[in-house]
VEXDREN-2710 file (C-alpha; in Angstrom, 1 decimal):
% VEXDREN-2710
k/r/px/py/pz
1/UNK/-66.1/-71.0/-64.3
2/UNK/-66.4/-70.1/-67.9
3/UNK/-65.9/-66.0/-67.2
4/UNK/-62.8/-64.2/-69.1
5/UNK/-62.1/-61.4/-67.1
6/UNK/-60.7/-60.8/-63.9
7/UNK/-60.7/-57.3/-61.9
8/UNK/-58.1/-56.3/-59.7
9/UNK/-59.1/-53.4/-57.3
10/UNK/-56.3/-51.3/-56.5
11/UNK/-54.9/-48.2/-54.9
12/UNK/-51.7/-48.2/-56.3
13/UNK/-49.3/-44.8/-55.4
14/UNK/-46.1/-43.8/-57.5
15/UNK/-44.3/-44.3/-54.2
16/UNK/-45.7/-48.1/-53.4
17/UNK/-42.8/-50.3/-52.0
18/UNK/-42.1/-52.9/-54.4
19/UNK/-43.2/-55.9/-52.7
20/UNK/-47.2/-54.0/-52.7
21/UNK/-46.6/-53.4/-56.0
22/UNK/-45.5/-57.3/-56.7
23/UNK/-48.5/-58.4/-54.2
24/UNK/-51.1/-56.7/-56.7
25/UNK/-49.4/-57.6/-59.6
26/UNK/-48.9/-61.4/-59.5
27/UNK/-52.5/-61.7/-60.7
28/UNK/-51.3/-60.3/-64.3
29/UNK/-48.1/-61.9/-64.0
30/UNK/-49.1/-65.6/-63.6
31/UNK/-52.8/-66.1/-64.5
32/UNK/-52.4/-66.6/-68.4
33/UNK/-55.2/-67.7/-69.8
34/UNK/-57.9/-65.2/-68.4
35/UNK/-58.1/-61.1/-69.2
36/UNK/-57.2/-59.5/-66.1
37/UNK/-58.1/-55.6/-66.0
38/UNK/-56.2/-53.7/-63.3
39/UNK/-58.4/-50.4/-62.2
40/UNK/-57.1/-48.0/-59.7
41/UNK/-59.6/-46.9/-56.9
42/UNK/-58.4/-43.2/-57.7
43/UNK/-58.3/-43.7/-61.6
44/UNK/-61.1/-44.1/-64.0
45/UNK/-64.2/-47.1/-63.1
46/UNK/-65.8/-48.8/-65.5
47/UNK/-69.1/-48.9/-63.7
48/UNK/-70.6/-51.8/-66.3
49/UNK/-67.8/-53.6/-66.7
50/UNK/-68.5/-57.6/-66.3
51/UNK/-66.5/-60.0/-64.7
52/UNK/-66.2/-63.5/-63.5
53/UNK/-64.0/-62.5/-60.7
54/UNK/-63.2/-59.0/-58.5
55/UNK/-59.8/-59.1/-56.3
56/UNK/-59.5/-56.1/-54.1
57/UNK/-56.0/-55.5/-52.6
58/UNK/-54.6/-54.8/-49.1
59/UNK/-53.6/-51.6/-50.0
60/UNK/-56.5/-50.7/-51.1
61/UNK/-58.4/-52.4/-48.1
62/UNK/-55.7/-50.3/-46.1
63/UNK/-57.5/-47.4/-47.0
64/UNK/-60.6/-47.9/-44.4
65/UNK/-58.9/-45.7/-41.8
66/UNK/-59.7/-42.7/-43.9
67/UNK/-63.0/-40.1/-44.0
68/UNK/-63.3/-41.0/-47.9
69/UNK/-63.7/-45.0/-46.9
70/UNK/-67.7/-44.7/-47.7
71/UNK/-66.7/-42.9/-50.9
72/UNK/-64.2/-45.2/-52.3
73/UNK/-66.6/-48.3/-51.1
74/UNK/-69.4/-46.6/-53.3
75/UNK/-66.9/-46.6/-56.4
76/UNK/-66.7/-50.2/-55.6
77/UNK/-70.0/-51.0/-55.8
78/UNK/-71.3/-51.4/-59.2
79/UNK/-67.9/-54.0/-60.1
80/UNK/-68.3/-55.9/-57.2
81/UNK/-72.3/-56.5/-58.3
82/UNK/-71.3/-57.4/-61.6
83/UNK/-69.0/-60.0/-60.6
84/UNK/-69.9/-63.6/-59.7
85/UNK/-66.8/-64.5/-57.3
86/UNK/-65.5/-61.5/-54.9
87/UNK/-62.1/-61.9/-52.8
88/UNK/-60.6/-59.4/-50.3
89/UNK/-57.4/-59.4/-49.6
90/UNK/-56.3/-57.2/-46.7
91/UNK/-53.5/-56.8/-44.0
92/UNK/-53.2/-55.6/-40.7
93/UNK/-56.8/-56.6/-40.1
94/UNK/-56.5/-55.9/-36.7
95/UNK/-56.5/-52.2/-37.1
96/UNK/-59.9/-50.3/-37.7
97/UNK/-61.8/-54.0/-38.2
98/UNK/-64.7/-53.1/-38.0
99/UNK/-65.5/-50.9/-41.5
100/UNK/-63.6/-54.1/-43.0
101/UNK/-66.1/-56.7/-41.7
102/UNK/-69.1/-54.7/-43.0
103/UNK/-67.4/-54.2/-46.2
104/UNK/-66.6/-58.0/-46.7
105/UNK/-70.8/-58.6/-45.4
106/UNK/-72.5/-56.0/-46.9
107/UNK/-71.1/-56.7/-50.4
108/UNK/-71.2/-60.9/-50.4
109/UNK/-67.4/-61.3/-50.7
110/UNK/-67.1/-65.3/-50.7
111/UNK/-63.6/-65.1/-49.7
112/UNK/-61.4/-63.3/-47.3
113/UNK/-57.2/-64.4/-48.1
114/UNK/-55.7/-62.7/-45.3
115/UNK/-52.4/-63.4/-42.9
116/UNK/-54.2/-64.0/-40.0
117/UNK/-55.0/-67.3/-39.5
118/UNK/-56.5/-67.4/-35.5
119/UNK/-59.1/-65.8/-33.7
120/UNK/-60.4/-64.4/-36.9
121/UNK/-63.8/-64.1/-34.8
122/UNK/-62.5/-61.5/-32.4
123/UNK/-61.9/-59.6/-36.3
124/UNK/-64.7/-60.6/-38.2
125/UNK/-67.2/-61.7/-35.9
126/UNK/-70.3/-60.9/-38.5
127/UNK/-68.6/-62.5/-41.7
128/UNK/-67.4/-65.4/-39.9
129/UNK/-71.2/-65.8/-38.9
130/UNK/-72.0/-65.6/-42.2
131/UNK/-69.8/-67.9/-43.3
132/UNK/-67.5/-66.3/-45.2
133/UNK/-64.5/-68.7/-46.2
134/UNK/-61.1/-67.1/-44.5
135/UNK/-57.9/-68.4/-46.5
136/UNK/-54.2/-67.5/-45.6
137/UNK/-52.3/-65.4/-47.7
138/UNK/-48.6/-64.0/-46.7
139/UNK/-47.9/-60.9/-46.4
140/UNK/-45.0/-61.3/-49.3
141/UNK/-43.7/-64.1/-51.6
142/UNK/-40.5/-64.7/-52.9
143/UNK/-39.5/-65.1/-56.5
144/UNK/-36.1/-67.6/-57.2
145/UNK/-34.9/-64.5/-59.2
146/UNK/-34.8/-62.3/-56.3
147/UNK/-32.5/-64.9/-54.7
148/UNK/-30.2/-65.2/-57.5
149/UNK/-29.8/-61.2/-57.7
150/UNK/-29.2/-61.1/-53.5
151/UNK/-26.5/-63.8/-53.7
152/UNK/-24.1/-60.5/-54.5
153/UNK/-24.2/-59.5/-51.0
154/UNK/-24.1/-62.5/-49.3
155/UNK/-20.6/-63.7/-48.0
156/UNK/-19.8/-67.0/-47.1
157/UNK/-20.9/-68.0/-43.2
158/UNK/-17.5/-68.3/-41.9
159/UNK/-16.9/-65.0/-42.7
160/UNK/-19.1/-62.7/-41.3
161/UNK/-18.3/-59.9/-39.1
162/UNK/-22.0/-60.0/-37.1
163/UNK/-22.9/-62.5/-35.2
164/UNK/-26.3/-61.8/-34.1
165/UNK/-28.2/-58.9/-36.0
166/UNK/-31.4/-57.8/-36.4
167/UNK/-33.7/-55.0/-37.1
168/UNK/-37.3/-54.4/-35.5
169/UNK/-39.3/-51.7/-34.1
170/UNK/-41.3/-51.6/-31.3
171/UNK/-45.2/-51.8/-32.4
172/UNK/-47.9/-48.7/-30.7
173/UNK/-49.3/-50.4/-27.3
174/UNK/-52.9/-50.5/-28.9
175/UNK/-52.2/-53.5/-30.7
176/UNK/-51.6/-55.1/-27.1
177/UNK/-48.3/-56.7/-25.4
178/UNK/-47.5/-59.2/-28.4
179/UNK/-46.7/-56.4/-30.6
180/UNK/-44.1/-55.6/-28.9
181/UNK/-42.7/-58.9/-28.1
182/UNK/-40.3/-59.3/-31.2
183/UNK/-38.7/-56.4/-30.5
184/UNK/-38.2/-57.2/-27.0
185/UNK/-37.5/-60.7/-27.7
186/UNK/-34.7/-59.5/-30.2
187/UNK/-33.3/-56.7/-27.2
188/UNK/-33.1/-59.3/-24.9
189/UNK/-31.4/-62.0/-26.2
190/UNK/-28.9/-59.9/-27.8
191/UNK/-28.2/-58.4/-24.5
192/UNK/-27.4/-62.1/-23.3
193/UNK/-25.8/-63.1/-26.4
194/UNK/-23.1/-60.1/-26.3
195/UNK/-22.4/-61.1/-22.1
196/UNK/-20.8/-64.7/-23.7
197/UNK/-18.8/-63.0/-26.6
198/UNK/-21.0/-63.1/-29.4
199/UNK/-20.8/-59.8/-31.9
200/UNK/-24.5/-58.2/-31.9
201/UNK/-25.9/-55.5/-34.1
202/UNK/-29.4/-55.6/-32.6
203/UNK/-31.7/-52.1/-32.4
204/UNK/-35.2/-51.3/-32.4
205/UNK/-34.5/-47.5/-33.2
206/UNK/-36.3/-45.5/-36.5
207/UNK/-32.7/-44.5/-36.7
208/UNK/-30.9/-47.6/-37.2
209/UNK/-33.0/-49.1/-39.6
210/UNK/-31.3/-49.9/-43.0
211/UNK/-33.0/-48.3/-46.5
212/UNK/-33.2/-50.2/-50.0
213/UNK/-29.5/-52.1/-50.4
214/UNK/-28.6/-51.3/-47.6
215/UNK/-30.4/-54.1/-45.8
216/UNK/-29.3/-56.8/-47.9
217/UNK/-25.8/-56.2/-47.1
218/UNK/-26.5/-55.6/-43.2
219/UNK/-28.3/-59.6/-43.9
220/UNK/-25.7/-60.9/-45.8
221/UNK/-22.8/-59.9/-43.6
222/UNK/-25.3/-61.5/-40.7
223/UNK/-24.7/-64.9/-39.3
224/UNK/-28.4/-64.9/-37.3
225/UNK/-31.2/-63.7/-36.7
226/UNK/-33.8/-63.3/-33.8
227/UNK/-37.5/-63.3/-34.9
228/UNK/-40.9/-64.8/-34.4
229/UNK/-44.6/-64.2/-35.6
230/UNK/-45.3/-60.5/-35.6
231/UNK/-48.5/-58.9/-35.2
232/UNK/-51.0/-57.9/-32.6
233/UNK/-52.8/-59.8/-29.5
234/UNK/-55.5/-56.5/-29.3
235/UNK/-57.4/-55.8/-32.1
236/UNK/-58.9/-51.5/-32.9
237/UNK/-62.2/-52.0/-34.2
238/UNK/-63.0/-48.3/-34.6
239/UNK/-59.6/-47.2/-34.2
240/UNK/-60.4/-45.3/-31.4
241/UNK/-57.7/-47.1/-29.6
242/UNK/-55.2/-45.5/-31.5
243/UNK/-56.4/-42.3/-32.0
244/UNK/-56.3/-42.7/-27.9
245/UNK/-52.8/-43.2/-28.1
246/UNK/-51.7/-40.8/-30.3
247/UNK/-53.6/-38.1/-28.6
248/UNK/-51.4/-38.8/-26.0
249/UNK/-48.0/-38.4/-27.9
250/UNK/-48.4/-35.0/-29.7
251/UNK/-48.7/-34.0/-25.5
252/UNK/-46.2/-36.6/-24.6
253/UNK/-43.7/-36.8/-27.3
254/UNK/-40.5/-37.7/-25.6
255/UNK/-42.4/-40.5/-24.1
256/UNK/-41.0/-44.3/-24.9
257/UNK/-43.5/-47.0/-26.3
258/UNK/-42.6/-49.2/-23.2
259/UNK/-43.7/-46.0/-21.0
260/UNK/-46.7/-45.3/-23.1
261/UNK/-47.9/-49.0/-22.6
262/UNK/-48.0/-48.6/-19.1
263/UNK/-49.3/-44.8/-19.0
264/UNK/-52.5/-45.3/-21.3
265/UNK/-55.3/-47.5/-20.5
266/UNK/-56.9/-49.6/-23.1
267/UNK/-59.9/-50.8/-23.7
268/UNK/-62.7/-51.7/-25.9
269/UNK/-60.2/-53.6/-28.0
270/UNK/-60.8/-57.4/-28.7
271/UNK/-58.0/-60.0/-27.5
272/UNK/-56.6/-62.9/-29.4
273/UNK/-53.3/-64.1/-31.6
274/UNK/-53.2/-62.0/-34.3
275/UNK/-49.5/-62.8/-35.5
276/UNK/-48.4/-64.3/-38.9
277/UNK/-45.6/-65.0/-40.5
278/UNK/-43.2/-62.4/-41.9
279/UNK/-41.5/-61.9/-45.5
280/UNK/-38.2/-61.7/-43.4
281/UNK/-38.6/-65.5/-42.8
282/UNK/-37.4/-65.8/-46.5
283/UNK/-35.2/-62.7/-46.8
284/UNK/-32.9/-64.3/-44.3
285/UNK/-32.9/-68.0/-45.8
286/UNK/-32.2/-65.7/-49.2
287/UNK/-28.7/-64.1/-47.8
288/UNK/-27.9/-67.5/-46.1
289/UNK/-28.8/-66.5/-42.5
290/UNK/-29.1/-69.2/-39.5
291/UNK/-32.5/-68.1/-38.0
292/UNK/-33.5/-68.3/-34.3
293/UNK/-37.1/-68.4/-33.3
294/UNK/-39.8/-68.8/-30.9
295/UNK/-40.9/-72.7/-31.6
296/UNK/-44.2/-72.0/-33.0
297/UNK/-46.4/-72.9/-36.7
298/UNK/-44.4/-71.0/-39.4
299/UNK/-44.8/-73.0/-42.9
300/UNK/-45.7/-76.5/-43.5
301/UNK/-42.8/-78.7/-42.6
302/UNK/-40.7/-75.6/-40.9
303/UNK/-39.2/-77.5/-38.0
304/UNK/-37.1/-76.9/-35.1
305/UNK/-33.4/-78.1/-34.8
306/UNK/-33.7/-78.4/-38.8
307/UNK/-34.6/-75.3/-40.7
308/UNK/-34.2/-72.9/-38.1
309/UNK/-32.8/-72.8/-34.2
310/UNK/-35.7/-72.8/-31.3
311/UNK/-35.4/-70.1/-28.2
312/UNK/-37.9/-71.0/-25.6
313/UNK/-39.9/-67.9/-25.0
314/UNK/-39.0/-67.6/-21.3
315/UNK/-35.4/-68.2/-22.9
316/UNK/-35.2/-72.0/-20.7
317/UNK/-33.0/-73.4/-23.6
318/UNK/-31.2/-70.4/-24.2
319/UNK/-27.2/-72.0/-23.3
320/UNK/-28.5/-74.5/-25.5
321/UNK/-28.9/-72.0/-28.4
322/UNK/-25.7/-70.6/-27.6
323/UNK/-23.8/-74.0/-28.0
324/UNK/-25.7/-74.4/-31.6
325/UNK/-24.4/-71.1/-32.4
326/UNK/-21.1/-72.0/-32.0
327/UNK/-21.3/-75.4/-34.1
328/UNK/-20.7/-73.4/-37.6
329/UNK/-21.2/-76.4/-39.6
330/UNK/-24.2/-77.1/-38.2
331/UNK/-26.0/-73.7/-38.6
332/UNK/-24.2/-74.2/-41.9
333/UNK/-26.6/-77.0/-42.6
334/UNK/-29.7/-75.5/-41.0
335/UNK/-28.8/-72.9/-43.4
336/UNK/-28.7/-75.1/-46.7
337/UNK/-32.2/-76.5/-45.1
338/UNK/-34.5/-73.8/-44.9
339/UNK/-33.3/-72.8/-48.0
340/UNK/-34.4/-75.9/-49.5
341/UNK/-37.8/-75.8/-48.2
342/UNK/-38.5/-71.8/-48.3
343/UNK/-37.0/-71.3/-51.5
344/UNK/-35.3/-74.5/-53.7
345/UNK/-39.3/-75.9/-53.5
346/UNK/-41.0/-73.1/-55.2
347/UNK/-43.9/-73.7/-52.7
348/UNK/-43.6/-70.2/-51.3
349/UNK/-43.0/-67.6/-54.8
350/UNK/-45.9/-65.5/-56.2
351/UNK/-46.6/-68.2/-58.9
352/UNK/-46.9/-71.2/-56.6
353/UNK/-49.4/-68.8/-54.7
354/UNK/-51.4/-67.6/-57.7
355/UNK/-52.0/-71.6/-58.3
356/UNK/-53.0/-71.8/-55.0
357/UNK/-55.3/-69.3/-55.2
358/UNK/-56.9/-70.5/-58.2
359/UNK/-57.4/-73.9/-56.9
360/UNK/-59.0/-73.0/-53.8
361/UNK/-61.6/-70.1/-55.2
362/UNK/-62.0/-72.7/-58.2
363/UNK/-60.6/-70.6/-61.1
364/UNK/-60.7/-73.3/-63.8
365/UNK/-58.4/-73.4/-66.6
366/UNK/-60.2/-71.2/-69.4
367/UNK/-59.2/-73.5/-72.5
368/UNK/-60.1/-70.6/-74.8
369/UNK/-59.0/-68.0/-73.2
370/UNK/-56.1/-65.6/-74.0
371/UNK/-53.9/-63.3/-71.7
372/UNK/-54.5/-60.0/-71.4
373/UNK/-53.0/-57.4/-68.9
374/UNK/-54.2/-54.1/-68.5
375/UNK/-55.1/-50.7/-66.7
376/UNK/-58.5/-49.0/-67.3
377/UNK/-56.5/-45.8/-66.8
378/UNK/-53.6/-46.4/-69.2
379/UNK/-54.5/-44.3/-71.3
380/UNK/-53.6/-41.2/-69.2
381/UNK/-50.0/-42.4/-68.6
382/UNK/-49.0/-40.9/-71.7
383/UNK/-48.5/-37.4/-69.2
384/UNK/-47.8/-39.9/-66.0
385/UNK/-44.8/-41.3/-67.5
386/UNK/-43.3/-38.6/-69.8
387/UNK/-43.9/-35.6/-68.3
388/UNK/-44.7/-35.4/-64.3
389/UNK/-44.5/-31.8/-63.9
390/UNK/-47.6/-31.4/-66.5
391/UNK/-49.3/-34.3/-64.9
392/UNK/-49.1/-31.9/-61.7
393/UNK/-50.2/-29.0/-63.8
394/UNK/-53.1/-30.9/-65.6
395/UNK/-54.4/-32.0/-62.1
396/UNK/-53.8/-28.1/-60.5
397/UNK/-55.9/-27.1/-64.1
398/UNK/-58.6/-29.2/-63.7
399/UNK/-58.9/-28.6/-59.7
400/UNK/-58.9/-24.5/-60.6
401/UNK/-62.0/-25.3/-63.2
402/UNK/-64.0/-27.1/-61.1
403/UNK/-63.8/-24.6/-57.9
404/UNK/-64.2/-21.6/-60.3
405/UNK/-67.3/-23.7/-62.2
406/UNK/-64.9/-23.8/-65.6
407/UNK/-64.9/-27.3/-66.6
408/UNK/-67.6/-26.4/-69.3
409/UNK/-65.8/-23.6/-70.8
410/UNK/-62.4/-25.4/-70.7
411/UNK/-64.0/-28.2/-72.4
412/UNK/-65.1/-26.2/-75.0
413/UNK/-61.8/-23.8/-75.7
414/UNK/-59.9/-27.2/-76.1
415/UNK/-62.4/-28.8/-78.2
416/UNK/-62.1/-25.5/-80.2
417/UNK/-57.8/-25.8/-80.4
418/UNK/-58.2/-22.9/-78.1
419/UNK/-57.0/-22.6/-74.6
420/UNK/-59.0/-21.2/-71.1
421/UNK/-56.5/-19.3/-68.9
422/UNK/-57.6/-19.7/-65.2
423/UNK/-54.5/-18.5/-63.6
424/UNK/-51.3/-16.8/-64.6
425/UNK/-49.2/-19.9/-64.5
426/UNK/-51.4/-21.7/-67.0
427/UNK/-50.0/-19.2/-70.1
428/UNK/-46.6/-21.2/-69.5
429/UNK/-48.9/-24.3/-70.2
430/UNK/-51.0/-23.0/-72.8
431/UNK/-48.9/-24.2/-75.9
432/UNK/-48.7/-27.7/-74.0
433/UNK/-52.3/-27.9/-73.4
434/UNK/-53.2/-27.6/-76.9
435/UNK/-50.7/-29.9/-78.3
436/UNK/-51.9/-32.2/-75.9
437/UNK/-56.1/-31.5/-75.7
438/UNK/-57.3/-35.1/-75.6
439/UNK/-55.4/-35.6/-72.9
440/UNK/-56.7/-32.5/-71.3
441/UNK/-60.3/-32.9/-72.1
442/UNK/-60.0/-36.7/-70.9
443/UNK/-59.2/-35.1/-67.4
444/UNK/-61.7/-33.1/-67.5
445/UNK/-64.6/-34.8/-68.7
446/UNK/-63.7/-37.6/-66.5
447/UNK/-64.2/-35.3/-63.6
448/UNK/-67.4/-34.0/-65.0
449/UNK/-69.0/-36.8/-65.1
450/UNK/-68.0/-38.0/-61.6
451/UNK/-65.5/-40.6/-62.7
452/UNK/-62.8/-39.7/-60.5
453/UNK/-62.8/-38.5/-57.4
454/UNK/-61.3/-35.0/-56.0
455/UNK/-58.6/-37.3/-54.3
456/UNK/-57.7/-38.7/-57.7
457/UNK/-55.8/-35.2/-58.5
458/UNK/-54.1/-35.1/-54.5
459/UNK/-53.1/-38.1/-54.4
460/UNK/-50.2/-39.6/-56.6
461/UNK/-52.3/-42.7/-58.0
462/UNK/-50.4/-44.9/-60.8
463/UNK/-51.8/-47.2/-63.2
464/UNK/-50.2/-50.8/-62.8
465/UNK/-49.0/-49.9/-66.5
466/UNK/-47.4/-47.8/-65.5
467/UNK/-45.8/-49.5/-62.4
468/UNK/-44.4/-52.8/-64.0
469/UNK/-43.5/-54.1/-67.4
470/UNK/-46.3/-56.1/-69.1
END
């Protein structure tokens, strides 16, 4: 490939979690020699803009479920015709699958890195017919910088208070019974761990679960962990499955998700293994926890007995787990083991999986090429980042001149160091509006001319400039 650019497709929110923010952003962090140009789905789109390569991101992709899906996909369009090599990379494919196969069809993606890695048919039965090359791709890396800054809340083994902990919750019954088997699988054996004197802290309740810090000390106080594979064995192609479900809630609401899996019937979904591996399968090699888990394929050279301790499903081996459990120096080493492999290696950061990447979809080296990082909306984080009370206010502004026709007129009173009063609490504004009038007219000439969308001023969109340092 000779191209310079590559576009990154996002839908990037000033309340993103980090690791979606560091999913999107690994393209500009680690691909060096090639102009990458972030553009928000809700920001300004550079209809003409050429490019070698398009990436469009899960959260992004996440966005099917919603009535503007057709809308955003027509934003889409023109990019993904003017570039020679398209990638989606979504999540949770099993929900509303459908609108996500036609997407990846109708617009010749050639590649589909997702964390699904079975019965991708049952998902994509049209692209898979086409052809379409399906590549895994983790829900979350893990940087050897993030390790070092967790090591502060991780004590040594011998000293911590929990013996078993976990958190989990209980997946909605429309993604079929293996969505709920980690959390039942974690229940259970912490019920028979705490009968033989072991110290649990195991709970699948909304409540319980830990927020930011608090997590990291919850693992690092944590001697192991239950887990396995999460995801779904039923897959929504319409969603109707869950709009099914929570029909029956809002009349139900005190109703359990155990109860509610036996109270609503489902079908029209398709069956299969839609599990993959979860970020937590580093987070607890990271604060030094022994990790039990359903035998099954995690990462290359993840094996039993050596980088993690095996629980039968129907729990066969489990006084076998229970004497490993007790042999501290062992888990000790189990320990030291899967940190080697899941984090010492490298194999498994955001780097290592941008090579990856690049090898695979055959991103060449671009000898001549310099780096470049950018957002094609950057230029309105000037009121994003200093002021977000008048980013509100330019957004309510421009809203109040397109219902009352007024884009025109404000336009013009700008252009003219004058100011358009639409409403009363615009005077408070006015001085601000002037001083800042490019900004102003930007907005409003962007949504003139159809270049954002009426979501764009709802919806609290951020440039990636804006999001991470460059």
């Amino acid at each position: 490939m000779s191209g310079k650019r590559i576009v990154v497709l996002h839908a990037l929110r000033s309340d993103s979690r980090a690791t979606t923010i560091n999913h999107a952003a690994c393209f500009g962090r680690y691909i060096n020699d090639y102009e990458v140009e972030y553009i928000n789905i809700f920001g300004l789109m550079p209809a003409h803009l050429q490019s070698e390569v398009v990436i469009v991101t899960y959260e992004l992709a996440s966005l099917r479920h919603l009535p503007i899906w057709k809308e955003l996909v027509r934003r889409m369009e023109p990019l993904l015709k003017n570039s020679s090599l398209r990638i989606l990379m979504p999540q949770d494919d099993y929900s509303i699958s459908d609108p996500l196969d036609e997407f990846t069809v109708n617009h010749d993606f050639d590649y589909v890195f997702t964390p699904l890695t079975r019965d991708l048919e049952q998902i994509y039965p049209k692209s898979v017919k086409r052809g379409i090359k399906f590549e895994e791709a983790f829900t979350g890396y893990f940087e050897n910088s993030d390790w070092f800054n967790l090591q502060k809340f991780s004590k040594p083994f011998s000293e911590r208070s929990v013996d078993l902990g976990q958190r989990v919750r209980y997946l909605p019954p429309q993604l079929g019974e293996s969505a709920a088997r980690k959390g039942k699988l974690a229940v259970q054996f912490g019920r028979e761990a705490s009968k033989v004197g072991f110290s649990c802290d195991v709970s699948t309740r909304e409540e319980d679960a830990f927020v930011g810090d608090a997590w990291w000390q919850f693992l690092g106080n944590t001697r192991f962990t239950i887990s396995r594979r999460g995801g779904a064995s039923l897959a929504d192609p319409t969603g109707r499955l869950a709009d099914k479900v929570r029909r029956y809630l809002l009349r139900h609401p005190e109703v359990t998700m155990e109860e509610l899996s036996n109270r609503v019937t489902l079908k029209g979904g398709r069956e299969g293994d839609f599990s993959a591996i979860s970020p937590r399968l580093f987070e607890a090699a990271a604060l030094g926890v022994c990790q039990i888990l359903e035998p099954d394929e995690y990462v290359d050279g993840f094996e039993p007995w050596i980088h993690y301790i095996p629980l039968e499903s129907d729990f066969s081996n489990i006084n076998k787990v229970f004497d490993a459990m007790r042999d501290i120096d062992r888990c000790e080493e189990i320990v030291k083991s899967s940190q080697q492999l899941l984090l010492e290696s490298g194999d498994f950061t955001y780097s290592a999986f941008v090579q990856k990447f690049r090898d695979i979809t055959g991103i060449e080296a671009n000898v001549e090429g310099s780096h470049s990082f950018s957002d094609s909306s950057e230029d309105f984080d000037d009121i994003v980042i200093r002021k977000t009370d008048a980013l509100a206010w330019v957004q309510d502004y421009v809203l109040r001149a397109y219902l009352k026709r007024k884009i025109g007129p404000a336009i013009s009173a700008l252009e003219k160091k004058e100011f358009l009063v639409l409403h009363k609490q615009d005077v408070a504004w006015g001085q601000h509006a002037q001083a800042q009038s490019e900004s102003v007219i930007r907005w409003l000439k962007a949504f003139q001319n159809d270049e954002l969308l009426l979501e764009s001023f709802l919806i609290p969109w951020r440039t990636m400039s804006s999001l991470i340092a460059k």
